[in-house]
N, C-alpha and C positions, 0 to 999 in steps of 0.2 A: 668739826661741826658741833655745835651746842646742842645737846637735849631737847626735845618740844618736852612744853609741860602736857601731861593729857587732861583735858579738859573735866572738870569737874562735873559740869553741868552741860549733860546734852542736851541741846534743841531750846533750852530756857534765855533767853536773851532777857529780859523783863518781867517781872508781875506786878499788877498793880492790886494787886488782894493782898490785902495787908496780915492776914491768918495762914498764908500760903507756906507749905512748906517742902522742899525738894525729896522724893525718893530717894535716898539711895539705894545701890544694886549691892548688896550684900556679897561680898567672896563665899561660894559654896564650901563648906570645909568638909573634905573628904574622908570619909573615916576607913581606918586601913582596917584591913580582913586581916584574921587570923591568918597564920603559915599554913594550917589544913582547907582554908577554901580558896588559896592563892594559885592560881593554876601558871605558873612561869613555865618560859619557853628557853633553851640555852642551844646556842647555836654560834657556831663560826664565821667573820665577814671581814671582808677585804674590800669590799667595794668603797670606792672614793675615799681610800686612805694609802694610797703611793705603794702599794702592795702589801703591806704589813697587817699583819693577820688579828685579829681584837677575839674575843669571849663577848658575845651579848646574853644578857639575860634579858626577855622582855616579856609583859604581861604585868607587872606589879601593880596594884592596884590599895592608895592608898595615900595617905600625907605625904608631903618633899621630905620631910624631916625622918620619917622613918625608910624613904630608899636608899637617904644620905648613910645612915647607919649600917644597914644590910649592907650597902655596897662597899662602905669603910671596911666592914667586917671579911667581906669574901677581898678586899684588895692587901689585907694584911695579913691573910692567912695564903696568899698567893706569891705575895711577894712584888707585889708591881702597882703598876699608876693604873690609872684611869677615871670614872666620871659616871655622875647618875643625875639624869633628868630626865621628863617626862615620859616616867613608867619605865625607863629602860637603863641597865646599867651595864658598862663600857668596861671592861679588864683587856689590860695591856698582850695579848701574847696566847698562845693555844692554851687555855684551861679549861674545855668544854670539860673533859672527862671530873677534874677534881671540882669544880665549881658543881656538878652535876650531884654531887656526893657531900659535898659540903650542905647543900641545899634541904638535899633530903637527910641528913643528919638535922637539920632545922624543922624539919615535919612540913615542908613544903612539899605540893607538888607539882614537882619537873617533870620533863619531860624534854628528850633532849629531840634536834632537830638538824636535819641535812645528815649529809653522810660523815 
């Protein structure tokens, strides 16, 4: 299936005001908080992943571009795969304990979560 383009112009079919000119909707740019007001959550889940067990960190609040980095950072000092989008980032395999400690060696604070 082909991509829809998404529509530049909602609801505007024509103007005939010749001085008119369209709104645009601005992308809000998020500014990421320091590691000391960042309150992250790390926790273990298996749900709707064929039983295999993942590390989430969630709570980050802040640009894509700096979860891509934290999360490059905790995926290479772990040793494994995984993925960071919206606010939440994904390690491959039990790391709650070292992910937890890595964290707070960044002056974030964790706080870990479930048993």
């Amino acid at each position: 299936m082909a991509k829809q383009k998404k529509q530049k112009f909602e609801g505007i079919v024509f103007s005939t005001d010749s001085n008119f000119e369209y709104d645009y909707e601005l992308d809000e740019i998020i500014e990421t908080l320091p590691p000391k007001q960042q309150k992250l959550r790390v926790l273990l889940d298996k749900k709707s992943r064929k039983g295999k067990i993942v590390t989430l960190v969630e709570g980050f609040v802040g640009a894509d571009e700096d979860l891509q980095n934290l999360a490059k950072a905790l995926k290479q000092k772990c040793g494994v795969g995984g993925s960071a989008k919206d606010g939440e980032i994904l390690i491959q395999g039990d790391f709650k304990q070292k992910i937890f400690e890595l964290l707070k060696n960044l002056d974030y604070q964790v706080k870990l979560v479930g048993g």
